[in-house]
C-alpha positions in Angstrom: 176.0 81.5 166.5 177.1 77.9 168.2 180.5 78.8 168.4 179.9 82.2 169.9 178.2 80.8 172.7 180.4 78.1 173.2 183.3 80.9 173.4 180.4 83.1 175.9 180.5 79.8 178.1 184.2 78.9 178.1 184.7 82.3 179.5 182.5 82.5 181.8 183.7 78.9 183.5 187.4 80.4 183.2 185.8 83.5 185.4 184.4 81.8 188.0 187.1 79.6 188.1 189.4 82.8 188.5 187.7 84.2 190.9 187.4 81.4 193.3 189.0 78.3 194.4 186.2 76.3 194.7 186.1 72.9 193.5 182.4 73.2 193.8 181.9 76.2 192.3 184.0 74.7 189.5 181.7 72.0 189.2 178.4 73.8 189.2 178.7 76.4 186.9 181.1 73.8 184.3 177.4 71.1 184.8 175.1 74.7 184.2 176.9 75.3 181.2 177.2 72.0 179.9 173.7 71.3 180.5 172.5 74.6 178.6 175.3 74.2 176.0 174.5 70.2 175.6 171.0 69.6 176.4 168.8 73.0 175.1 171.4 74.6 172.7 170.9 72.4 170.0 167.5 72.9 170.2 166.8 76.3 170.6 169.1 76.6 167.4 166.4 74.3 165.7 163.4 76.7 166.4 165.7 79.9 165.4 166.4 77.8 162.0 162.9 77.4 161.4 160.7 79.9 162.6 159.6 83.2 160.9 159.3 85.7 163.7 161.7 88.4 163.3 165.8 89.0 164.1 165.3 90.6 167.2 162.7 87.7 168.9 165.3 85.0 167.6 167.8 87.0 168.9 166.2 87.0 172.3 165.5 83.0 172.2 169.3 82.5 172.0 170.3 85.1 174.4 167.8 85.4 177.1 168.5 81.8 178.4 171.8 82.5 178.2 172.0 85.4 180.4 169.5 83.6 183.5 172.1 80.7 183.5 175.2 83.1 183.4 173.5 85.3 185.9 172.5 82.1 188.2 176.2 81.4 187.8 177.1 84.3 189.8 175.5 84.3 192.3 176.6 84.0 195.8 174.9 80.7 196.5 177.1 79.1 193.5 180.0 81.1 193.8 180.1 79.5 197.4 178.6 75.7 196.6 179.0 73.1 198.8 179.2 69.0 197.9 175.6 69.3 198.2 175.1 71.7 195.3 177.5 70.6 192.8 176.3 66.5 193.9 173.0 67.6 192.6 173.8 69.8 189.7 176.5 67.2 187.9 173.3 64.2 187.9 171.1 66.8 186.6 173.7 67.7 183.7 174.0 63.8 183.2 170.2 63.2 183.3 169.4 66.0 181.0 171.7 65.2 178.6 171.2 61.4 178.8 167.4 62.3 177.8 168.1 64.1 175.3 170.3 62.2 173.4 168.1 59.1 173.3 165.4 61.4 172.0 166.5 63.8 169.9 165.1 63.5 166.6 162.0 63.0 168.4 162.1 66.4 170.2 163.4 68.2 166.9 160.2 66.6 165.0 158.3 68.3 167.7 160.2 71.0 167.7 159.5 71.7 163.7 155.9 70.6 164.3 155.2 73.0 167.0 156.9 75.8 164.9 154.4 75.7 161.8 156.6 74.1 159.5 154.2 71.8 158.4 151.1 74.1 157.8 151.6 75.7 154.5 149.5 74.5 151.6 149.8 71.2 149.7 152.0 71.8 146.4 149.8 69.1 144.9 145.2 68.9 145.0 144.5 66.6 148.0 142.9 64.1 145.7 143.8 63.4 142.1 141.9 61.5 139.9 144.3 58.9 137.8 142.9 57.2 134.6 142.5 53.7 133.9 142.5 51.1 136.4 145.1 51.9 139.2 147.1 49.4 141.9 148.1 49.7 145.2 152.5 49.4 146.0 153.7 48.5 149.4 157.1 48.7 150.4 157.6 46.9 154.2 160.9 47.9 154.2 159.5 51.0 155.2 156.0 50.9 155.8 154.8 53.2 152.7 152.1 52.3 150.7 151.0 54.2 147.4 148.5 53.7 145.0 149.2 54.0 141.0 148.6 52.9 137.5 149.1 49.7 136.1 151.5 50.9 134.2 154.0 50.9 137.0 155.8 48.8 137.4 158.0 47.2 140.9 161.6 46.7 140.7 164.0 45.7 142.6 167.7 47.0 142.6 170.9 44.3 143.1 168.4 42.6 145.7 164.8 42.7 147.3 166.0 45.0 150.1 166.0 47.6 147.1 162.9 47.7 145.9 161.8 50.8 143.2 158.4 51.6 140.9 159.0 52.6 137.5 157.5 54.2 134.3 158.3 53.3 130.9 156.7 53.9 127.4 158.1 51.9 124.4 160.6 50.6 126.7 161.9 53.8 127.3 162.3 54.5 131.3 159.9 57.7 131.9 159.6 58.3 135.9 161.1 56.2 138.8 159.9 56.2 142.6 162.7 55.6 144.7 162.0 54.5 148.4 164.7 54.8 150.7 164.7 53.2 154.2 166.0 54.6 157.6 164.4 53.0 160.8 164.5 54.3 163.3 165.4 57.3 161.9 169.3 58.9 162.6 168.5 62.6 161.8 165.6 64.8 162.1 163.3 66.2 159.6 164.5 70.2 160.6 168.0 69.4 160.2 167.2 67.5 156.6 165.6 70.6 155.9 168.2 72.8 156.8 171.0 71.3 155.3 169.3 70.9 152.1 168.4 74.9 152.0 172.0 75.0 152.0 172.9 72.8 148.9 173.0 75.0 145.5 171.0 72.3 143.5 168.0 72.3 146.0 165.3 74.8 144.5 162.2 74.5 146.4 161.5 73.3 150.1 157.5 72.8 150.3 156.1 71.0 154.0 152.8 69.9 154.4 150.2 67.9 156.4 148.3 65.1 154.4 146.9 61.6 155.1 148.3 62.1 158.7 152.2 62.6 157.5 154.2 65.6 158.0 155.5 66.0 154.7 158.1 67.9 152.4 159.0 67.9 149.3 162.6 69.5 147.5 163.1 69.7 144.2 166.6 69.9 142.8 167.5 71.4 139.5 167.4 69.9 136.1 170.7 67.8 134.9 171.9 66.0 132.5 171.0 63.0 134.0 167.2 63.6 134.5 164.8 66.7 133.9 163.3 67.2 137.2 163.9 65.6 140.8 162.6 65.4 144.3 163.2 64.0 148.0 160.0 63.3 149.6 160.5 63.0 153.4 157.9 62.3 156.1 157.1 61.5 159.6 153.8 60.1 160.8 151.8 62.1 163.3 152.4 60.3 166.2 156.4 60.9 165.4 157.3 57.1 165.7 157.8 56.9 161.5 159.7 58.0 159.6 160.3 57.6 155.6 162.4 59.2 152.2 161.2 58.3 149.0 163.2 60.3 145.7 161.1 61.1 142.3 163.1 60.9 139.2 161.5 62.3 135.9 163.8 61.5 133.1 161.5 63.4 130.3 159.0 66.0 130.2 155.5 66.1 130.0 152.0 67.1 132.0 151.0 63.7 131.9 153.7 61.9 134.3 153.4 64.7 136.4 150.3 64.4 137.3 151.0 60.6 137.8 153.6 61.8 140.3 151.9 64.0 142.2 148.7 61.5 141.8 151.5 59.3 143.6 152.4 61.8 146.4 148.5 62.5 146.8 148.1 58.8 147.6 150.7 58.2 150.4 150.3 56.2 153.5 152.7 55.6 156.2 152.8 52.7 158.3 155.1 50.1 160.7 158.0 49.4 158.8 159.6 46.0 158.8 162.8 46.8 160.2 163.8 43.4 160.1 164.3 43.6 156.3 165.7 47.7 156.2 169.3 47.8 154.7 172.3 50.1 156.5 172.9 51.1 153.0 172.0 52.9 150.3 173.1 52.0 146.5 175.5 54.3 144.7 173.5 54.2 141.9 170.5 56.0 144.2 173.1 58.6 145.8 
């Protein structure tokens, strides 16, 4: 769909640029364009990705805006722009797209807020009851915070900027929480989302509201390596926090999944410590 549009706007430049000589009418539709193509594309894209109506009304999202700026494009007032015009137009393509760029996984949070993708059901009971006494984790590498067992247990990976909960029985390794760090966040919840769906290991995509996160969880496929995974990723409500934490289960059983989801159940987000937040992510976690 991107490229076909990209193609739509190409063409429509090289017409206009065809059918007059000028240099201002050059400029104005080639800022419309880019500023359509650049600065709402990608996010109109977003909302067709994730929202449910049907083919024809996301049809209609992609084209309708399209055909107002190609129309506006031909009209007599651009096909005969003056320096005025095309001064005004080229700062407003600059602006827009400035905006945008410093913001944009900020306005696709929003974007997958405002479309319901958060509203389904919790995949979990909002409050589970664990046995025994239970402690509280915090990881200020990311601001999470989750409450568990005693018999977790923290751990740290090659150094303390890799810090991980784990859950063993007769020294054998049963379950492993996994936090990964990325503040401020480089890519938006939606396109997480969407380029999971699109991975033949993922399974199951579930995103939900609790303890004032925007949630989802994806489980990938069993393998030889462990029985069940997931990614858990979340932003806060106010859209200023972000976090990833992966669930390992090595073995099967009802018991550590309950803990687990006892675990997701208990999740807090709060200010990271960015300070301490490593650009990298072990191989051993990829």
């Amino acid at each position: 769909m991107e490229k076909i549009y990209l193609i739509a706007s190409i063409a429509l430049v090289m017409i206009v640029s065809y059918k007059t000589k000028n240099t201002h009418a050059r400029l104005v539709v080639g800022a419309l364009m880019a500023t359509y193509y650049l600065s709402f594309f990608p996010y109109i894209d977003i909302y067709a990705s994730l929202a449910e109506e049907s083919t024809a009304f996301i049809q209609a999202v992609f084209f309708v805006p399209f055909i107002i700026i190609c129309l506006i494009c031909l009209t007599k007032r651009v096909t005969n722009a003056n320096f005025i015009l095309s001064g005004i137009c080229i700062p407003v393509f600059v602006l827009s797209y400035a905006i945008t760029s410093e913001f944009d996984v900020k306005i696709k949070n929003m974007i997958a807020i405002q479309s319901g993708l958060f509203d389904k059901a919790l995949p979990f009971p909002k409050s589970i009851e664990q046995e025994g006494d239970k402690k509280e984790f915090y990881f200020p590498e990311m601001g999470v915070s989750l409450v568990a067992s005693i018999k977790w247990n923290k751990q740290y990976l090659q150094s303390p900027y890799f810090p991980y909960i784990s859950y063993s029985e007769n020294e054998n390794e049963i379950a492993e929480i996994r936090p990964k760090c990325f503040s401020p966040p480089t890519i938006s919840i939606p396109e997480s989302i969407i380029d999971l769906s699109q991975r033949k290991e993922i399974i199951d995509i579930e995103c939900y509201t609790n303890n004032e996160i925007y949630s989802c969880l994806i489980l990938e496929n069993k393998s030889s390596q462990y029985f069940q995974k997931w990614h858990w990723i979340a932003i806060s409500k106010s859209n200023s926090r972000s976090a990833q934490i992966d669930i390992i289960q090595y073995e099967d059983g009802a018991f550590i999944e309950r803990e687990i989801k006892s675990l997701l159940s208990s999740i807090k987000l709060g200010q990271p410590n960015s300070e301490s937040c490593p650009l990298i992510v072990p191989s051993e976690w990829l």
